[in-house]
C-alpha positions as CSV (number, residue, x, y, z in Angstrom):
1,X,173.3,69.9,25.2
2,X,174.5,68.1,28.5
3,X,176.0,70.9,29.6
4,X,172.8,73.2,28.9
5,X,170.8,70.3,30.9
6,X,173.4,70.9,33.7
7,X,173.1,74.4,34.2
8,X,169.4,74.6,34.6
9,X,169.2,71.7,36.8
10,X,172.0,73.4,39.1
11,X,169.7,76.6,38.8
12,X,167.3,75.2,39.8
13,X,168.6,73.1,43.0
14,X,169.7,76.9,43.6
15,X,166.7,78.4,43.8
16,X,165.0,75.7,45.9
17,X,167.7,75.9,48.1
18,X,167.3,79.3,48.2
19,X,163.4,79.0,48.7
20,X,164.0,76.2,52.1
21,X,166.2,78.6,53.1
22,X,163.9,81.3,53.2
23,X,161.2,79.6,54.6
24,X,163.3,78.6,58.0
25,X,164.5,82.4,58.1
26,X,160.8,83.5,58.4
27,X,159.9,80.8,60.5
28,X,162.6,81.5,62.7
29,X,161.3,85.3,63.2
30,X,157.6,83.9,63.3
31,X,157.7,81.5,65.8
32,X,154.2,81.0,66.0
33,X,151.0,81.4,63.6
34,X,149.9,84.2,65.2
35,X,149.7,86.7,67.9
36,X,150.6,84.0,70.8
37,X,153.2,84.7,74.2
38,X,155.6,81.8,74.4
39,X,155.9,80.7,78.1
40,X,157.3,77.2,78.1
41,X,159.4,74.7,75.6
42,X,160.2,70.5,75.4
43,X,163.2,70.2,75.2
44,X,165.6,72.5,77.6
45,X,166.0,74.9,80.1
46,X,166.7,78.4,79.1
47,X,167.7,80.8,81.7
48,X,166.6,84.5,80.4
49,X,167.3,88.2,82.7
50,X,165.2,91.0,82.9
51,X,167.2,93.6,83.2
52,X,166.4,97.5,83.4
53,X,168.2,98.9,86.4
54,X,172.4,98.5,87.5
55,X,176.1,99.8,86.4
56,X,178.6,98.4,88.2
57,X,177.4,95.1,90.0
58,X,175.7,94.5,86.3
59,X,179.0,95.6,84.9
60,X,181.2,93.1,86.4
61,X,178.5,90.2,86.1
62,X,178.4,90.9,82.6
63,X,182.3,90.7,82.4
64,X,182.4,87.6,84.2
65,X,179.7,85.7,82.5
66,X,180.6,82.8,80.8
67,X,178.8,80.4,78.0
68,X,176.3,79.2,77.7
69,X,175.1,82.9,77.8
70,X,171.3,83.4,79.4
71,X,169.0,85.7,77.4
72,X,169.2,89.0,78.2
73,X,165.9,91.0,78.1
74,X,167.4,94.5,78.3
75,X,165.0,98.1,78.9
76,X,165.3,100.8,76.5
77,X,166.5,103.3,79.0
78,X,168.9,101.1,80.8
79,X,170.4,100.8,77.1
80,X,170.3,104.6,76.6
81,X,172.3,104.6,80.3
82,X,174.8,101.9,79.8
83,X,176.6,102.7,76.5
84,X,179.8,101.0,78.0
85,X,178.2,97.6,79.4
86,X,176.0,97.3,75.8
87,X,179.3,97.2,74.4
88,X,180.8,94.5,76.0
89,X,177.8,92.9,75.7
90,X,177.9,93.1,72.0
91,X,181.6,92.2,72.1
92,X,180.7,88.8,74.1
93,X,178.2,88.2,71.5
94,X,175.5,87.8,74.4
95,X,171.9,87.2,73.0
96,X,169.6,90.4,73.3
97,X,165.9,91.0,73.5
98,X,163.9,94.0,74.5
99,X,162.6,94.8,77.6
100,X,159.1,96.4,77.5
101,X,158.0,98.7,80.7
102,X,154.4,97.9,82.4
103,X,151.8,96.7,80.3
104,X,149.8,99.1,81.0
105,X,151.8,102.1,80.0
106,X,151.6,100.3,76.1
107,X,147.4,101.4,77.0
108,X,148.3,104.9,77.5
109,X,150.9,105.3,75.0
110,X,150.5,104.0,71.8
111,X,153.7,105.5,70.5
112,X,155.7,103.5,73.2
113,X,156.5,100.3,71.8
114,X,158.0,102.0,68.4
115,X,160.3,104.3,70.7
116,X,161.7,101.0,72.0
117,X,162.2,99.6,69.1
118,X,163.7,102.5,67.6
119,X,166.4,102.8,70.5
120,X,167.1,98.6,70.3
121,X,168.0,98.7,66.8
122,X,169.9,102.2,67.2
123,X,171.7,100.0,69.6
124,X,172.1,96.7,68.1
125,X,171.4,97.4,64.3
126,X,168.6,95.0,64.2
127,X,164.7,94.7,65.3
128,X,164.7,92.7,68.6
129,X,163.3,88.8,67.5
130,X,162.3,88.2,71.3
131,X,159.7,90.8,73.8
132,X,158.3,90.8,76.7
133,X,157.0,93.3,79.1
134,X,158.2,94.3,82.8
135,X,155.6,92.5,83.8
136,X,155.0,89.6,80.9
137,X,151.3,90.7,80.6
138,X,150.3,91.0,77.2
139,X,147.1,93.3,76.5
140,X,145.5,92.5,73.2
141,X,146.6,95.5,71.5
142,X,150.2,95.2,72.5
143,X,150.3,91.7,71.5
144,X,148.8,92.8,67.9
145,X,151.4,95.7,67.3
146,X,154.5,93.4,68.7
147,X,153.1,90.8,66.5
148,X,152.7,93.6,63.3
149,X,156.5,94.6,64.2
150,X,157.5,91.0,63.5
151,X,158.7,90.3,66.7
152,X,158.2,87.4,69.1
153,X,156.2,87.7,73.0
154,X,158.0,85.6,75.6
155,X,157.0,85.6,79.1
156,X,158.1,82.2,81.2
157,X,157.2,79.4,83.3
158,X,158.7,80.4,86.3
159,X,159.3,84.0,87.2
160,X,162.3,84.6,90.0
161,X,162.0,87.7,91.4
162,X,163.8,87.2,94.7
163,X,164.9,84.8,97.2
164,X,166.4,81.6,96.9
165,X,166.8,80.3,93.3
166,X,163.6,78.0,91.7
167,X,163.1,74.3,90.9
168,X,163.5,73.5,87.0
169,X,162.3,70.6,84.7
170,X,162.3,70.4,81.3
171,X,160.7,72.8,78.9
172,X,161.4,75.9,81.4
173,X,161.4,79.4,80.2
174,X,162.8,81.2,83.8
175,X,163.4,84.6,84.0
176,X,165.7,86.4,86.8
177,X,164.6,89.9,87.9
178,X,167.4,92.8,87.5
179,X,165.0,95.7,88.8
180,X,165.6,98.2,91.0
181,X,163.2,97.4,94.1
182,X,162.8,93.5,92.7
183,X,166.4,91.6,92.4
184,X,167.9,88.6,92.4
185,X,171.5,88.5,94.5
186,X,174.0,88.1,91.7
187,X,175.6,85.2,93.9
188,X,172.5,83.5,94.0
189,X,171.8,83.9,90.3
190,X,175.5,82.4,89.5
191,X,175.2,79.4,91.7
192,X,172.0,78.8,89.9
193,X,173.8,79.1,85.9
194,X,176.9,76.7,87.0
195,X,174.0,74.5,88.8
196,X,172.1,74.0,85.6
197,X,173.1,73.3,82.0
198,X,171.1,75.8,80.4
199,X,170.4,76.2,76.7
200,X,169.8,78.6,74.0
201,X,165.6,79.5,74.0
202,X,165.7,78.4,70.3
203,X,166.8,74.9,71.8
204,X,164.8,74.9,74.3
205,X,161.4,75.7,72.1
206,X,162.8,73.5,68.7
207,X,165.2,71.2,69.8
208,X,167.9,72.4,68.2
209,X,171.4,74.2,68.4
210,X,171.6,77.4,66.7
211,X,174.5,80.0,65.6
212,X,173.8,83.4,67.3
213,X,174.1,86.5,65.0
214,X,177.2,88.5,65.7
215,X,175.9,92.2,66.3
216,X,177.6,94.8,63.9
């Protein structure tokens, strides 16, 4: 009889655990309640690239980079390019979004987002978790369809597209332009990760450390 009462209260503590554990999965995916565009956190500063156009200066930055590892934001055609950077970025374990292309190009193709998707998770296996657009505008429709694809909208609070490297405080989202006309010197952009002690985006949003997926 104890032992009958013993299995189904160890079932049980299973299955709960099993519930909690779902529960912060989804959350983690759904970051917010609905169809919002995170800019800004309270607790780090996370250090994110845009990146859609180089080969070899990208190539050897990627090489070099060391932990902790910004966010890289990478366009569905640079990935179609780069077959040989993607995968040492895969090897390094470097976390991945996707790179959208103007907003306004989501208006006059409807089709466009789900292309991207498509060639991120021929990529990387997986649907992106993070998004944001070449130019981090959001149009109401976009922001419904990336929201129906289960993904989350990040823009950021500061926006360095050239120049010398920005002031930071707490909470920062900032991302670093790798365009072809609109770039940030790679020297600049190293001084400015050994400057800072940057943090994951999930730290950075929730306050706490998390264990990044290895990609397949």
């Amino acid at each position: 009889m104890k032992k009958r009462i013993f299995i189904t209260l160890f079932i049980v503590f299973v299955f709960l655990l099993f519930i909690q554990q779902k529960e912060q999965w989804t959350s983690v995916f759904r970051v917010t309640d609905q169809p919002d565009v995170l800019m800004k956190g309270n607790h780090g500063v996370t250090l994110t690239v845009d990146l859609s156009f180089g080969r070899e200066d990208v190539d050897e930055w990627i090489t070099k980079l060391e932990k902790p590892y910004p966010l890289l934001f990478l366009d569905a055609q640079w990935i179609k390019r780069s077959p040989l950077i993607v995968k040492k970025i895969k090897e390094k374990n470097i976390p991945v979004g996707l790179l959208g292309q103007e907003s306004k190009n989501y208006e006059e193709n409807l089709d466009l987002l789900k292309t991207e998707i498509e060639i991120f998770q021929s990529e990387f296996g997986v649907v992106p978790l993070w998004y944001r657009t070449k130019d981090h505008s959001f149009p109401e429709p976009l922001k419904q369809q990336v929201w129906d694809s289960k993904i989350n909208m990040v823009s950021s609070s500061i926006n360095w597209t050239t120049g010398n490297p920005p002031t930071i405080q707490k909470g920062d989202i900032v991302s670093a332009a790798l365009h072809k006309k609109t770039r940030v010197v790679f020297k600049e952009l190293n001084a400015f990760q050994k400057a800072h002690p940057f943090v994951s985006i999930e730290e950075t949003l929730f306050g706490y450390k998390t264990q990044t997926k290895t990609f397949p």
